[in-house]
N, C-alpha and C positions, 0 to 999 in steps of 0.2 A: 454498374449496379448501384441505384442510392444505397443510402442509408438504412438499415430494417426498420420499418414504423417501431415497432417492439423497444427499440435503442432510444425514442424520443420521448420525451416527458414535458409535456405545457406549464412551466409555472405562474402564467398568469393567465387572464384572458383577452388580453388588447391582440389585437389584429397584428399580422406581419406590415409593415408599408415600405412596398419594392419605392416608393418616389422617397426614398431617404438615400442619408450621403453614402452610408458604408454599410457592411454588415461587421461587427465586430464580437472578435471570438474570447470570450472572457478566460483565461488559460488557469485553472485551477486544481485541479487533479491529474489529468491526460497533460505533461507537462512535456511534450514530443508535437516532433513535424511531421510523425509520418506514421503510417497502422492507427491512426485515431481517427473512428468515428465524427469526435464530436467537429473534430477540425474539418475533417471532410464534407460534415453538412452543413457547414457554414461558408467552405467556397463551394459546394453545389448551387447553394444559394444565392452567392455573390456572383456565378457563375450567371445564375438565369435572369437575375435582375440586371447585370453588364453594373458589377457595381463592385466601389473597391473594398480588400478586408481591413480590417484594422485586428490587433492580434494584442489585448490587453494583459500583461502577465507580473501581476501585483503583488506583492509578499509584505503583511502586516508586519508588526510586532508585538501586537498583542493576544498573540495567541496561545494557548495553553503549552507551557512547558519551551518556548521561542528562545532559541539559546545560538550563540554563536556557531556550535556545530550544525543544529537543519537551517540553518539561513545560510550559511556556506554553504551546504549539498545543494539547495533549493539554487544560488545562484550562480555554483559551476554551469546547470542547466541552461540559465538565463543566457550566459556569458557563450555557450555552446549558441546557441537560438539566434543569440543579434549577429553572432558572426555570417550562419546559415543564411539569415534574412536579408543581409547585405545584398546592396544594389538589384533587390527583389522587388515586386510592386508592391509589397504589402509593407502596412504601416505597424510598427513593433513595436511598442510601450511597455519597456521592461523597469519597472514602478519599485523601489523600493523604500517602505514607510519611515521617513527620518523619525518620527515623533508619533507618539500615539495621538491615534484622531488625524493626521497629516494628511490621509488620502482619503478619508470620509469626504462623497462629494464625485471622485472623480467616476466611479462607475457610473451614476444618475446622468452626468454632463455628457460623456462619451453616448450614454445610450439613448439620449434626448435626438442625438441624429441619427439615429441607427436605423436602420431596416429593420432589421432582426439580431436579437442579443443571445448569441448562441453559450452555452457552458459546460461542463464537467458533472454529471452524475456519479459523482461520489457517495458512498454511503454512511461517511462513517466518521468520526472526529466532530469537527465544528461546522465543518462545509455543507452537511445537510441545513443546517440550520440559517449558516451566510446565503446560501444559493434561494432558499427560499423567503428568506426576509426581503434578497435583492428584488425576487418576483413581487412583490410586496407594494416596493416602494419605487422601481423605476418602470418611466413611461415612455416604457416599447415592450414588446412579446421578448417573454425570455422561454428559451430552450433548452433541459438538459440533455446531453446526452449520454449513454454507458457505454463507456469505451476501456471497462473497466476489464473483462474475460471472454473466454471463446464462447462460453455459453451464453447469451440475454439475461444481467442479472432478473428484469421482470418478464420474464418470460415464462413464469411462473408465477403463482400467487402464495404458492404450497410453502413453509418453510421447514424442511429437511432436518429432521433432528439423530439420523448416524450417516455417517460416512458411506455405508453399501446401499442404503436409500437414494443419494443423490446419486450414486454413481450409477445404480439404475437407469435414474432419470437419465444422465450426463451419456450414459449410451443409446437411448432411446432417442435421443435430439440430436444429437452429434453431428450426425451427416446434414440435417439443413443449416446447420451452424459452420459447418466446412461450407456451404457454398454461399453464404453470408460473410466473404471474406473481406476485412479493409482495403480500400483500393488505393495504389498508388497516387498521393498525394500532389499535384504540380500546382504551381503560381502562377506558370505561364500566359499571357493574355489579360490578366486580371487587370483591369485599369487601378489607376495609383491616385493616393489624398494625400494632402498634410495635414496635418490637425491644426485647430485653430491658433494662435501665438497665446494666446491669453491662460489657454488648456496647459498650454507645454511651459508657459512659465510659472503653473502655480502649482503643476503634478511635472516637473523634469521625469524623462528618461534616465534613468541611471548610464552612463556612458560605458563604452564595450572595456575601457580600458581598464576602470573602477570597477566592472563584474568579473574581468580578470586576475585581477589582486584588491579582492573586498577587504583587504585587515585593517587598514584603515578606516573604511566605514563603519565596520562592523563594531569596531572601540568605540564609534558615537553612537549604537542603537541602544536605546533601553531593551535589553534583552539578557538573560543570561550569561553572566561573563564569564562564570568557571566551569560549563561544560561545553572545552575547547572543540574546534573542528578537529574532525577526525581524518587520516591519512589517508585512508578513501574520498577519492572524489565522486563529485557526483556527475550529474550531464549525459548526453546520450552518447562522446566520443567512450567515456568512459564505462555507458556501459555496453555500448559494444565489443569492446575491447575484453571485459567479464562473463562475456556472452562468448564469444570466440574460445579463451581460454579455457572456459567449462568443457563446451565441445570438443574440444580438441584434446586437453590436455585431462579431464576430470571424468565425464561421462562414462569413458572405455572402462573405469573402474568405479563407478556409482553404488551400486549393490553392496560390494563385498568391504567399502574403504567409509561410505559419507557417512556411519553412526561414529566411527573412528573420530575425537579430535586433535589426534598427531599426523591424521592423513592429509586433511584440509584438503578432503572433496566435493566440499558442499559447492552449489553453484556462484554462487556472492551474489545472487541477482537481487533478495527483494528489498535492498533501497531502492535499486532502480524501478522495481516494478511500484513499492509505493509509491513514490514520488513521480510516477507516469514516465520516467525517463526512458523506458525502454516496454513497448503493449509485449502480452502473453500473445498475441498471435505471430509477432518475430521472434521469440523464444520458441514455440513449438515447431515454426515453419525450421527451423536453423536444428537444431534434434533431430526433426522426421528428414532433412535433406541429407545428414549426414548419416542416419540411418538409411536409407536409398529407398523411401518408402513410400506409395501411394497408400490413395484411398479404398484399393481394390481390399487391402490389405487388412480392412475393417473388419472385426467378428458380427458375428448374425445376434442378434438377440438384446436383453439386457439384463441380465442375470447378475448384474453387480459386484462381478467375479473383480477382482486388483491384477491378476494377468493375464494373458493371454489374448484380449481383447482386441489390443490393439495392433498386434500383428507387428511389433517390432523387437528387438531384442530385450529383454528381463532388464537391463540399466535404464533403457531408455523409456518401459516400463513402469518402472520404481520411479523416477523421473517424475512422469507426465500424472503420476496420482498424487505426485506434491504440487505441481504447477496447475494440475486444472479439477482434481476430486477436492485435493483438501484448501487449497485457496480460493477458489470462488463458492465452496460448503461455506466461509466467513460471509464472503459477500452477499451470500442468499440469507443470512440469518439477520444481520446488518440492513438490509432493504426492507426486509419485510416486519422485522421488530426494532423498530429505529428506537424507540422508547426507553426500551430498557435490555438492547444487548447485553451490555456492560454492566446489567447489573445481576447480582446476589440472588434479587427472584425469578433471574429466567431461565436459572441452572433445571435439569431434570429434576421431579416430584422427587424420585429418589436419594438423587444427590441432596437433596433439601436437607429430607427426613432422615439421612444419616449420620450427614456433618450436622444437623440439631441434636441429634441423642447424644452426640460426644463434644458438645460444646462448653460441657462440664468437667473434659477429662482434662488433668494435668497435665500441663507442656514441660517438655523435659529444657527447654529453653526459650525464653521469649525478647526477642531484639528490637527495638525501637528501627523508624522507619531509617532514623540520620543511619544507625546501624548495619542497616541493609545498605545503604546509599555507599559507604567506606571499606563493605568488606571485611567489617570487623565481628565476626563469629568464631565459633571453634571450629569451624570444619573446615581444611584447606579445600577439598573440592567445591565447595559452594564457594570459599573468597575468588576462587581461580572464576570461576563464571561470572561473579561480580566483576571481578577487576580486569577482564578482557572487555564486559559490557561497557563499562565507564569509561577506558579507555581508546577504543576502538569504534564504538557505537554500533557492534554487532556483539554478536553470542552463538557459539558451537548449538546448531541444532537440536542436538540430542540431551545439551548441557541445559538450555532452555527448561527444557520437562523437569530434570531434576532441580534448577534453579526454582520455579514453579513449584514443585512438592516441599521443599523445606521451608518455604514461605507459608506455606501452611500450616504444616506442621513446629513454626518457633514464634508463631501470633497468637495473641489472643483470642481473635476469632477465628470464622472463616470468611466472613465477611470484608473484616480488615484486612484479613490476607491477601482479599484480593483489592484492593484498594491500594493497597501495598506495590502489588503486583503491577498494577497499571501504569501507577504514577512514579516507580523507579525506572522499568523498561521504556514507558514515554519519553521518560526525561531524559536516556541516554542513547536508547536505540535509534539506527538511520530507520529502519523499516517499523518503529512503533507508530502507536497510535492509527492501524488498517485493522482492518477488517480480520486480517489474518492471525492479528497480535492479539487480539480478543477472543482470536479460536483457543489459540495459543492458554491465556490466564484462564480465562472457564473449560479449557480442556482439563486442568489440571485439577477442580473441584466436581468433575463428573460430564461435562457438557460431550456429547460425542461418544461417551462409551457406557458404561455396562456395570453393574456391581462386579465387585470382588472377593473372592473369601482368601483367607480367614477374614474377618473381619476383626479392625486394629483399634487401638487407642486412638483419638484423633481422626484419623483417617475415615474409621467406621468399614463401609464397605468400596470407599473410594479406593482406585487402584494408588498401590502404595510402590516409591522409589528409595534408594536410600543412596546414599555416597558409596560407600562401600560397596555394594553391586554391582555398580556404576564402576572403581575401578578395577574389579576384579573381568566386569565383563566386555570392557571397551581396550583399546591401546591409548593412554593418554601418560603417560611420565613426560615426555616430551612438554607437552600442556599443561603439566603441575608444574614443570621445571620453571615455564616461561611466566607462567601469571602465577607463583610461590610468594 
C-alpha cells in the first residue's frame, strides 16, 4: 500500500524528474529506518524510477538551545543508522556541522541531482521554518511527509481545543488509520551511487567510529558546553530496548504506579518518539501484541469516552490516551496554528481573561530565570524536578504539571512564565521543544481544560497545584531523597 496522499505535502512547485541520479531522503524529524512514511515514499519512488536513495542526515549547530546533550542523543541515532546501512545500496550522509554556516550549500548540491527531495513533516521548533525556506530555494520538488502519529496530522483542518473533542474525532477515523499502516521498509534491489568526490570532500561523512564516541567532537562544536549529555542514550537499539522494558516490565502496573515518582513507571519513550527514533505505530503495535488484541476489539461509536473504547485492559488504556489522545492533540494544534502555538495569545479567551485580572495580584515569591535554571527556591519539591530535569534531561510526568504551576505562580507574569517555561525545559529536556512539550507549558496556563473554583490569587480560575498536595497525594520520599 503507498503512502496516504493525506501524509504528503508539496513544498514547492517544480516537477518530480524520474531522469535524475537519485532520489534523496533529507532525515530530519522521522530519524528511523523503519514505520516511516516519509522513508518509505521515497524508496517507493526510487523504487519506480530504478533509481538509487541517497539518505541525507544533518545535524546543525545552530539551532536553538544546541547543547552537547541533543547533539549526543541526535547522533547515538546517527551512529545506530550507518551501522544498519552498512554494505546496503543506499548512500548514508550522516553530516555533522563542524562550524556554523559549514553545511550551508550542501542540501541545494545534493538536490541539484535529485529526482525527488523527500522530508520530514514536522510541525514544530524551527524545522517548519528549515523545510520550508529549503522549498524555497532548492531546485528539485521537495516533499514533506507526516510520519509523525497514527492519525493524519492534516487530516483534518479543525484544530481541537479539549482532549474528549479529539478524541471524538480520534475514534471516528481510527479504523482507516489502522489500515493506513507503515509498511515494512527493505533496500533490497535498489541500485547504488557514490557521491560526487568534490561533495564528500567539502561536506565529509562524519565516520561510524567518531558517531560512536562523539566527545571528542563534540568539545570542538560551538554548542552549549555545560548542559552535558545525558545517561540516556538515544538511537533506535536504545529505544527498542525502552520499548521492551515498558511492556514487559511497566505496563502490567501503568494505572495504579505512573503518577508515583518512586515507582518509575512511566514509559521513557518520548525522546525517542521526539527525536523520530522510534514511530508511535511500533509503540502501539508492541502494547496491543502484548495485550493479544485485534481490531475486532474496537468500540462502536465516538463518544469521546477515555475507557472502554478500546477494548483492551484499563493500563493499556490509560496508556494509549497518553500515546495517541494527548500527543498528537499537540501535534494538531502545532499544524494548524504554526504561528503562534507557543505563544500567550493562543491560550483559551478565558485563560486570557483570568490570568489578566490577577496580573496585579502579589507573588508570594518571584525567581529570576538563572534561578529557575539552578534549583535555587524554597521549595524542595520544585528544586527535586528541576534537578532531575538538568540533570537527566527528563522529568517525572506528573512532576512536570507541578513544575509548570510554580512557574507561574513565583513570576512576574504569566506571560513570562511561560517564556520561562519553554526556554528552561528546551534547554534541558531530551523530548523538549515537540509538539507535546508545548501541550505540556499552555496546559498549565488553561490550554486544554476548563475553569476552576475557587478562584485564587494568581492563578484566578486556572486549575491550581501546590507541593504539598503533591506530596501528601503521590509516593515520592524516595524522589526527595535522590534529587534533595
Amino acid at each position: 500500500m503507498p503512502v496516504p496522499p493525506v501524509r504528503v505535502r508539496a513544498l514547492n512547485a517544480h516537477p518530480a524528474r524520474p531522469n535524475g541520479a537519485y532520489v534523496l531522503y533529507w532525515m530530519v524529524g522521522s530519524r528511523r529506518l523503519r514505520s516511516n512514511f516519509a522513508l518509505q515514499h521515497a524508496v517507493e519512488q526510487a523504487r519506480a524510477w530504478h533509481k538509487p536513495l541517497v539518505i541525507l542526515e544533518a545535524l546543525r549547530c545552530d539551532y536553538p538551545w544546541a547543547s552537547d546533550r541533543l547533539h549526543r542523543f541526535v547522533i547515538d541515532g546517527m551512529a545506530d543508522h550507518a551501522a544498519a546501512l552498512a554494505g546496503s545500496p543506499v548512500t548514508y550522509l550522516p553530516y555533522v556541522e563542524p562550524s556554523r554556516g559549514a553545511g550551508k550549500g550542501l542540501l541545494a548540491t545534493l538536490a541539484a541531482d535529485a529526482c525527488l527531495v523527500v522530508t520530514d513533516d514536522f510541525p514544530s521548533f524551527f524545522i517548519p521554518h528549515m523545510i520550508a525556506a529549503a522549498g524555497r530555494s532548492i531546485d528539485a520538488r521537495l516533499e514533506a511527509v507526516d510520519a509523525n502519529g497514527i492519525l493524519p496530522m492534516r487530516g483534518t483542518d479543525k484544530v481541537f481545543l479539549t482532549a474528549f473533542s479529539f478524541r471524538s474525532y480520534l475514534q471516528g477515523t481510527f479504523r482507516d488509520s489502522l489500515a493506513a499502516w507503515p509498511e515494512t521498509i527493505s533496500f533490497a534491489g535498489l541500485p547504488s551511487t557514490t557521491l560526487p568526490s568534490a561533495l564528500a570532500k567539502r561536506w565529509p561523512a562524519t565516520p561510524l567510529e567518531t558517531l560512536r564516541a562523539p566527545e571528542s567532537l563534540l568539545a570542538t562544536l560551538p554548542i552549549d558546553h555545560s548542559v552535558s549529555p545525558a545517561d540516556t542514550r538515544g538511537g533506535t537499539v536504545a529505544a527498542d530496548a525502552a520499548l521492551a522494558r515498558f511492556v514487559r516490565d511497566r505496563l502490567p502496573r501503568y494505572v495504579d504506579d505512573h503518577s508515583h515518582p518512586d515507582t518509575e513507571v512511566t514509559s521513557g519513550l518520548s525522546p525517542y518518539l521526539h527525536f523520530g527514533h522510534i514511530g508511535p505505530h511500533e509503540v502501539f503495535a508492541a502494547v496491543m501484541t502484548a495485550e493479544g488484541w485485534t481490531s475486532r476489539k474496537l468500540g462502536a461509536g465516538k463518544r469521546g469516552q477515555r475507557e472502554g473504547w478500546w477494548g483492551a485492559s484499563n493500563n493499556a488504556e490509560a496508556f494509549l490516551d497518553q500515546l495517541i489522545t494527548w500527543r498528537e492533540l499537540g501535534y494538531n494544534m502545532c499544524a494548524w496554528r504554526p504561528d503562534d502555538y507557543a505563544q500567550f495569545d493562543s491560550l483559551p479567551a478565558w485563560a486570557r481573561a483570568t490570568l489578566d485580572r490577577h496580573a496585579v495580584d502579589e507573588r508570594p515569591y518571584i525567581y529570576t530565570r538563572e534561578q529557575f535554571m539552578s534549583a535555587d527556591t524554597h521549595d524542595p519539591v520544585w528544586n527535586a524536578a528541576q534537578r532531575q530535569l538538568a540533570a537527566t534531561g527528563t522529568c517525572h510526568n506528573y512532576m512536570r504539571m507541578v513544575w509548570g504551576k510554580k512557574i507561574l505562580e513565583w513570576s512576574p507574569s504569566a506571560d513570562e512564565a511561560l517564556d520561562t517555561m519553554i526556554d528552561v525545559m528546551n534547554r534541558f529536556a531530551l523530548d523538549g521543544r515537540n509538539p507535546n512539550s508545548y501541550t505540556g507549558y499552555c496546559w498549565t496556563l488553561g490550554r486544554y481544560d476548563r475553569p476552576w473554583a475557587p478562584e485564587r490569587e494568581i492563578f484566578g480560575t486556572i486549575r491550581y497545584m501546590s507541593s504539598a498536595n503533591t506530596v501528601r497525594k503521590l509516593r515520592m520520599k524516595q524522589y526527595l531523597a535522590r534529587w534533595k
